[in-house]
C-alpha positions in Angstrom: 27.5 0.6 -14.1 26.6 3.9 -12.5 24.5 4.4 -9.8 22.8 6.9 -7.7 21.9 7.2 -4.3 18.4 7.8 -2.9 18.3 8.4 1.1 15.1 7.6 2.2 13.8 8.0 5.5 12.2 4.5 7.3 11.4 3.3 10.9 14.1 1.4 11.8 12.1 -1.9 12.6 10.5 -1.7 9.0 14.3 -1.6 7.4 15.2 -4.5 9.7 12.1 -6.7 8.9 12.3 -5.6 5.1 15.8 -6.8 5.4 15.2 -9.8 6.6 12.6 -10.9 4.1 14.8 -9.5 1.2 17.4 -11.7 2.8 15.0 -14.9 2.8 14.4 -14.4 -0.8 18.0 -14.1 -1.4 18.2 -10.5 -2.5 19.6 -7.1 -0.8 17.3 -4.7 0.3 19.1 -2.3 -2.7 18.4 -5.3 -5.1 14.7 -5.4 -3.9 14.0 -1.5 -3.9 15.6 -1.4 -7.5 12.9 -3.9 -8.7 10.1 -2.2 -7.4 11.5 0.8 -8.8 11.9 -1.0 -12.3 8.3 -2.4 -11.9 7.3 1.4 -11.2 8.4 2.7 -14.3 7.1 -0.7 -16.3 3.5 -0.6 -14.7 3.0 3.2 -14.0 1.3 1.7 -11.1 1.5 0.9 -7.2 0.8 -1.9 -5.7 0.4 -2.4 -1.5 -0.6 -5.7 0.1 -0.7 -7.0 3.1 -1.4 -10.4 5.0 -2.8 -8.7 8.5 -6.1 -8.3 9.4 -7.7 -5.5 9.6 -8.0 -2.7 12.6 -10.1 -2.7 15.0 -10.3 1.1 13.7 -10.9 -0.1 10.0 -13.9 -2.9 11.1 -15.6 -0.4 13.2 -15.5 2.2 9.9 -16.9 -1.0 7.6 -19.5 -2.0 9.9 -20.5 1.9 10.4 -20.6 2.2 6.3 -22.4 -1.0 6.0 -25.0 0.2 8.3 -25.2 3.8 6.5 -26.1 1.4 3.7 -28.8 -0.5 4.8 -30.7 2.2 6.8 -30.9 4.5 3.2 -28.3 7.1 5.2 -25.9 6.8 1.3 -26.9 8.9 -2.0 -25.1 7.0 -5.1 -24.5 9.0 -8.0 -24.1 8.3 -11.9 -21.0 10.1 -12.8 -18.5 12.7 -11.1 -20.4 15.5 -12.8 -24.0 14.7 -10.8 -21.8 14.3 -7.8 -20.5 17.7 -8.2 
């Protein structure tokens, strides 16, 4: 089988932990990038979870918008061409 290298750039604690959980679900990181890659291709379409909670930053921005809403501050539109 040929293959081809890709050299990314990554913080180094972000390899380690994605090492470790490739490990844990008995696949190598190369294994696990090559999937995604596969499921790329597939799906046309990218896909980010995550199981932390949210920032401080992020619930300060929500409670901000949510208050925007309530006080009339938001104008909604119809389509993309009334927005414009």
């Amino acid at each position: 089988m040929n293959t081809a290298v890709i050299n990314i750039k990554v913080e180094p604690n972000v390899k380690k932990k994605a090492q470790n959980v490739a490990g844990r679900l008995g696949l190598s990181l190369s294994a696990l990038i090559n999937g995604y890659l596969r499921q790329l291709i597939k799906t046309e379409t990218v896909v980010f979870s995550t199981k932390e909670e949210p920032t401080a930053y992020m619930i300060k921005a929500l409670k901000e918008a949510e208050e925007d809403i309530k006080a009339g501050r938001v104008t909604s539109f119809k389509s993309g061409k009334e927005a414009i």
